[in-house]
C-alpha positions in Angstrom: 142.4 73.6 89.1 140.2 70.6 89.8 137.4 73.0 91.4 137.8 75.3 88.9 137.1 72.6 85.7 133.6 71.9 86.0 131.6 69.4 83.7 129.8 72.5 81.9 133.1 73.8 81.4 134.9 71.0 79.6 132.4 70.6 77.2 131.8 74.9 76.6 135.9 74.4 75.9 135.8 71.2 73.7 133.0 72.8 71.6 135.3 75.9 71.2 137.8 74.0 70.1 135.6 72.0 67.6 134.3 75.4 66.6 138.0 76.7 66.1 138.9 73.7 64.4 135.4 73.9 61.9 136.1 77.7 61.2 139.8 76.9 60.0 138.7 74.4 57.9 135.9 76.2 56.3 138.0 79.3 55.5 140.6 77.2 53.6 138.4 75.0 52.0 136.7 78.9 50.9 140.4 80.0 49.5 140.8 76.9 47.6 137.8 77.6 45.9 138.4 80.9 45.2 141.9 80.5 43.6 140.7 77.2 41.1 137.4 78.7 39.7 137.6 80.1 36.2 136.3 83.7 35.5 133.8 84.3 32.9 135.6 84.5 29.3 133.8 87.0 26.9 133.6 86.4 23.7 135.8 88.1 21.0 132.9 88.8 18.4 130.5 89.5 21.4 129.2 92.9 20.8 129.7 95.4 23.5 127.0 96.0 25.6 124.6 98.7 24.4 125.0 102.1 26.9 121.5 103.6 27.0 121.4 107.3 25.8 121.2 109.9 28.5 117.6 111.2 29.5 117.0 114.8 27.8 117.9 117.5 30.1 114.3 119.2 30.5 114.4 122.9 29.0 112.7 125.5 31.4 110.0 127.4 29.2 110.9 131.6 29.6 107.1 131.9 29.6 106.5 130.4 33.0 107.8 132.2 36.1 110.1 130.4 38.4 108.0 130.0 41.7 108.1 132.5 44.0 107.8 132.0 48.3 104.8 133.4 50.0 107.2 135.8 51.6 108.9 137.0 48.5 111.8 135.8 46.9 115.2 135.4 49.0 117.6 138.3 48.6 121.2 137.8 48.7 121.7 138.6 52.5 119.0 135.9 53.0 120.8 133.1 51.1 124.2 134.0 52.8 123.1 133.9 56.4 121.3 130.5 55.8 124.5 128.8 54.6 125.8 126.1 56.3 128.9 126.9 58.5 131.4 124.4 59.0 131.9 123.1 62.8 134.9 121.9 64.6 132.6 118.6 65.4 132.9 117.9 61.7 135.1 114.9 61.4 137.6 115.5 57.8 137.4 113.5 55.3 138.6 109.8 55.3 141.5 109.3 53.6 141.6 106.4 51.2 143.5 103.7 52.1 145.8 101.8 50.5 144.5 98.1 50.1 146.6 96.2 52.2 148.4 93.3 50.6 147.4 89.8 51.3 149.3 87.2 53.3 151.6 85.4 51.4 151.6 81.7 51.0 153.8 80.9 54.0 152.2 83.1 56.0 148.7 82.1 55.7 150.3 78.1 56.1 152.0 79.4 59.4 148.8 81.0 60.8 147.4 77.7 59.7 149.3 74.9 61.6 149.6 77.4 64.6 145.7 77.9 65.1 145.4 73.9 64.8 148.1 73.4 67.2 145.9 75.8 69.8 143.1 73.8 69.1 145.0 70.3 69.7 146.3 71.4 72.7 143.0 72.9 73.8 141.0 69.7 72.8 144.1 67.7 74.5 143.4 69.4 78.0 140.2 69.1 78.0 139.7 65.0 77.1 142.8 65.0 79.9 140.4 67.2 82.3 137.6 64.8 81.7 139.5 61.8 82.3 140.6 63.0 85.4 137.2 63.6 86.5 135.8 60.1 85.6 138.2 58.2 87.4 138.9 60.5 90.7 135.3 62.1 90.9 134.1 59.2 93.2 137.1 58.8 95.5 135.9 58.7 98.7 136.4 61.2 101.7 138.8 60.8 104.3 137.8 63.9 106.2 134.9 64.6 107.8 133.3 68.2 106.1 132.6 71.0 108.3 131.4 74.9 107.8 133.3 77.4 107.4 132.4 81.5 107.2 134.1 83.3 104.2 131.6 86.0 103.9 128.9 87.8 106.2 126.0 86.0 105.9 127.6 82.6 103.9 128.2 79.8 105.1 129.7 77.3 102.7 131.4 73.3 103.2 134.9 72.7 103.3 137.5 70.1 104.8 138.9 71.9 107.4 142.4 70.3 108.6 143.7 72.0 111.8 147.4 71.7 111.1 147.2 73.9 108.2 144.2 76.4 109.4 145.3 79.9 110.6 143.5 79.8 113.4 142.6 77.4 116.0 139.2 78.7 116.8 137.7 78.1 113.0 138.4 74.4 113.5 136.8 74.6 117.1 133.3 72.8 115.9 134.7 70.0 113.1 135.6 67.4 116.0 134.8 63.6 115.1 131.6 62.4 116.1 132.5 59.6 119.5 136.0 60.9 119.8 137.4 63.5 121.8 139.8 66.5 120.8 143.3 65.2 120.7 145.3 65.9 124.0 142.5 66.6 126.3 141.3 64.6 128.8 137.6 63.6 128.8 135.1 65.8 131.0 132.9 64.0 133.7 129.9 66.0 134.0 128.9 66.9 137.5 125.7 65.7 139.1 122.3 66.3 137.4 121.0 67.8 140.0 123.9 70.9 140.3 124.9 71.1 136.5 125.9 74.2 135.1 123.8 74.1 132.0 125.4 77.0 130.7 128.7 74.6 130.2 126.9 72.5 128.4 125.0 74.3 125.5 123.5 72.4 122.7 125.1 71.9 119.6 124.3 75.2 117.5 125.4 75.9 113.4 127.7 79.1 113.0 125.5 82.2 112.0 127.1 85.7 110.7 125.2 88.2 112.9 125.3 92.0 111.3 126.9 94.4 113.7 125.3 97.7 114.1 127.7 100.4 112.3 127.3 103.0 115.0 128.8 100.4 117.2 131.7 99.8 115.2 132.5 103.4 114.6 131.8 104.0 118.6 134.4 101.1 119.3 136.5 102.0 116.3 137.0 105.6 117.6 137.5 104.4 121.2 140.2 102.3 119.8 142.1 104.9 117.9 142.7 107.1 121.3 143.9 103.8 122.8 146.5 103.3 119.6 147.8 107.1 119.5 148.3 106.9 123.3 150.5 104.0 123.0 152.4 105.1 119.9 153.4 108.2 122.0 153.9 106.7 125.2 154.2 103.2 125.5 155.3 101.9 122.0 156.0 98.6 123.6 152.7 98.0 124.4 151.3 98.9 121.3 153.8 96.5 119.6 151.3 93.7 121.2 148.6 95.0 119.8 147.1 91.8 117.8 146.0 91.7 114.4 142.1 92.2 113.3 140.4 89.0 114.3 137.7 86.8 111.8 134.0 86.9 111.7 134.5 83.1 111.1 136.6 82.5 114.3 134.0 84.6 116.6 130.7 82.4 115.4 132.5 79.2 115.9 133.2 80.2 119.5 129.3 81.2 120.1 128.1 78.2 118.7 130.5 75.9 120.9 129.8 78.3 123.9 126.0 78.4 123.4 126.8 82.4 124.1 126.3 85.7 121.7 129.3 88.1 122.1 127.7 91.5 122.5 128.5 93.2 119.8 130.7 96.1 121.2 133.1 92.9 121.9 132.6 91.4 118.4 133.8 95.1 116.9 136.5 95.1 119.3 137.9 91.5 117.8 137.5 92.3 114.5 139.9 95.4 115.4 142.1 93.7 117.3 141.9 89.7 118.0 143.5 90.0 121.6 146.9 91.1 122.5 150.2 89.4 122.5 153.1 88.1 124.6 156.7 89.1 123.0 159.7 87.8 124.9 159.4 90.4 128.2 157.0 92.4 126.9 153.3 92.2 128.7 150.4 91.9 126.4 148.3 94.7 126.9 145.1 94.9 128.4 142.4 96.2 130.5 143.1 96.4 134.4 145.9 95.0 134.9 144.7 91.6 132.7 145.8 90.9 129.3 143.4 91.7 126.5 141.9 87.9 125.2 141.0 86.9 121.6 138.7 84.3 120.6 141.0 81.9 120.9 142.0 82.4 124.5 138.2 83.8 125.6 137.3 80.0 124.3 140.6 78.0 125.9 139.3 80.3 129.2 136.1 79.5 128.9 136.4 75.4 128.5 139.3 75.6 131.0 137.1 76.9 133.6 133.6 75.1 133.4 135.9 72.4 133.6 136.8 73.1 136.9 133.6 74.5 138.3 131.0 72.9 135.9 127.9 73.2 138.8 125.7 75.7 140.2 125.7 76.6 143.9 122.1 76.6 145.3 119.2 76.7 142.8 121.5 78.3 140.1 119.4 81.2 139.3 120.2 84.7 138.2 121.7 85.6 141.4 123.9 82.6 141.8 125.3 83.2 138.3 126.9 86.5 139.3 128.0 85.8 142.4 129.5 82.2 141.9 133.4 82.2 141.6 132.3 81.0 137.5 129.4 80.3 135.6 129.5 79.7 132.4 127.2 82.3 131.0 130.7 84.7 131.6 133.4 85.2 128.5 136.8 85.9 129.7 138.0 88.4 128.1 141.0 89.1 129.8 143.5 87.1 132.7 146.2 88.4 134.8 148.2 85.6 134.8 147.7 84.3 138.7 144.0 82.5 138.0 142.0 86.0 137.9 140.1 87.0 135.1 138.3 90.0 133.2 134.7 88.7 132.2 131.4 90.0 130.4 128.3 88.8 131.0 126.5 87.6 127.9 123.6 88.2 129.3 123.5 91.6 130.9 126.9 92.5 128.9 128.5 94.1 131.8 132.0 94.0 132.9 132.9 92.0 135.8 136.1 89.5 137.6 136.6 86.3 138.8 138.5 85.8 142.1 140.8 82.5 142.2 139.6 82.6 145.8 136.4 82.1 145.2 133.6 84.9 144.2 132.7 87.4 141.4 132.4 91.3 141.5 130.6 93.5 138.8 132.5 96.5 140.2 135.6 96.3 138.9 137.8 98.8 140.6 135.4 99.6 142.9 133.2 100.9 139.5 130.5 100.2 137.7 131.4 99.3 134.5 128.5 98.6 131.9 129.4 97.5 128.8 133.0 96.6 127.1 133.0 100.0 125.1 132.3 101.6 128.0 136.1 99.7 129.6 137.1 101.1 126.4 136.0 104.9 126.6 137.3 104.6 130.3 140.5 103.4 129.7 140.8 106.2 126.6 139.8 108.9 128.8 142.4 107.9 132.0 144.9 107.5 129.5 144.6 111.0 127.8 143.5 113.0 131.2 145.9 110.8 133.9 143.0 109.4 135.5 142.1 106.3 137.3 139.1 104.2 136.8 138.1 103.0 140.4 141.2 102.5 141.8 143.0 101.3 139.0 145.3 103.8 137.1 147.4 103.2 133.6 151.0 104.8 133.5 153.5 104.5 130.9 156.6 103.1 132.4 159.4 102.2 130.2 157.8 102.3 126.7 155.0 99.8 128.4 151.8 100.2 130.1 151.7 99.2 133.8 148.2 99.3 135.8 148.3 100.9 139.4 146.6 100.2 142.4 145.7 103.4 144.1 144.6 104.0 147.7 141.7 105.3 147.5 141.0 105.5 151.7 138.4 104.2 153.7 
């Protein structure tokens, strides 16, 4: 209520209230008058007023004839087709009304004390509204204020508490400056010389970026094959499905990251933020990994520049995709024993991270090059019992389980 009671708005309310207050005033003040003032007494040997004789009725002179039209005079027939035909747009005739009977005395004082009562209590809230404001309008913060996206393309301030936001990732930028996040341990940067700049981005503000809407429909239509596969054959799974993710969520892991989700992957969040674990059920996912939101593409992401925060040999192009992790890469997916589904932000191709030690852009044994093109593949295997690579889904108890086929030598 505080927001919403703005200076301009006490005082547009406490001038309707004087207004109110004026107008009642005025109209009894008007009645008063009205019922004391003396009408004008004629006199008894007044004479009455004079009524002026009617004008003579001019008498046409018979030696004059009545004019006559250039065409001739009307005939009957002529005067009956020219006469004016009632139409059903014709409104009827108003009925007079009865004059309706004024307010009687007790009603007019009830009307009376209950409009100034309105106008009391409407003067009283807004002197209280305007107290309030002078004496708590200068309190100080005791939160730092961050940004926050409510719309496409706005970006407005609020005080952004992360006990009481939905979701961890919109809080992800609104740390205090010189301390670190609460219950992480602080990050030693490797050595200049082998630094993973890509872990370390610069600070960046949270921008809206427009997706394309053939995109959305093309990873929107992917999706619903996906969904009425699962309904039919592995309800389970599509139980895990998770709820469409936040615009706001997705630009405050770019700007931490210092990476721009293609935007295939940014229609796929805002369709489904990631998949969930529920009691024995496997989230579902891509490959025999879990499908990640923003939350756990950015808990991947830190998690692993922290353990391999440098570049092996002169870091280049080549070194990022064949490194066990660079962080360039968004995890979009893990299978739970230190393996993991990633894009590249750069060339926005599918690839995995071994635990072991190296990365592969041919999942499966295929090249997969975009993440609606993981999508359209998994659609189509689904639907036709296919495989991509060697990797084949199968519906096994109401759940989705991901072969490993022998392909041969």
């Amino acid at each position: 209520m505080r927001r919403l009671m703005t200076p301009r708005t006490v005082w547009l309310a406490l001038a309707a209230a004087l207004a109110a207050v004026a107008a009642v005033l005025t109209m009894r003040r008007s009645r008063r008058l009205a019922a004391t003032r003396p009408l004008p007494a004629q006199h008894q040997d007044e004479p009455e007023p004079a009524v002026p004789a009617a004008a003579p009725v001019p008498v046409p002179v018979p030696d004059q004839p009545a004019a006559v039209p250039l065409l001739g005079t009307p005939t009957a027939s002529d005067l009956q087709r020219f006469v004016t035909k009632p139409s059903i747009l014709d409104r009827p005739p108003a009925r007079p009304r009865a004059p309706r009977e004024p307010l009687s005395e007790a009603a007019r004082r009830r009307l009376t004390r209950w409009g100034a009562a309105g106008c009391a209590l409407v003067l009283l809230a807004s002197c209280t509204q305007m107290l309030e404001s002078a004496v708590f309008s200068n309190a100080p913060a005791t939160r730092d204020a961050g940004e926050s996206v409510t719309q496409p393309g706005l970006i407005t301030d609020e005080v952004c508490d992360p006990s009481l936001s939905e979701s961890r990732a919109t809080c992800l930028l609104l740390r205090i400056p010189g301390e670190d996040p609460p219950g992480r341990e602080p990050v030693t940067p490797p050595p200049a010389e082998t630094v993973d700049e890509d872990c370390l981005p610069k600070e960046a503000t949270p921008r809206v970026r427009k997706i394309d809407a053939k995109v959305t429909r093309a990873v929107n239509r992917q999706w619903r094959r996906i969904e009425s596969w699962l309904k039919t054959h592995a309800p389970r799974s599509h139980r895990t499905l998770g709820k469409p993710g936040k615009a706001a969520d997705i630009v405050a892991a770019e700007a931490e990251t210092g990476l721009r989700f293609p935007d295939d992957l940014r229609a796929s969040l805002l369709r489904h933020d990631g998949s969930l674990f529920l009691d024995d059920i496997w989230a579902f996912g891509f490959l025999g990994n879990s499908n990640a939101g923003v939350a756990q593409i950015l808990d991947g992401w830190r998690g692993l520049c922290e353990i391999d925060g440098g570049n092996e040999g002169d870091g280049g192009d080549a070194h990022a995709r064949t490194e066990w992790w660079d962080g360039r890469m968004l995890p979009v997916g893990a299978d739970g024993m230190g393996n993991h589904l990633v894009v590249d932000a750069v060339q926005r191709d599918v690839g995995t991270t071994d635990h072991e030690g190296s990365m592969s852009f041919r999942p499966g044994g295929v090249r997969i090059r975009s993440f609606h093109a993981l999508l359209k593949a998994t659609a189509d295997a689904m639907e036709n019992g296919t495989s991509i690579g060697y990797w084949k889904p199968t519906a096994v108890a109401g759940e989705v389980e991901w072969d490993v086929l022998d392909l041969g030598p």
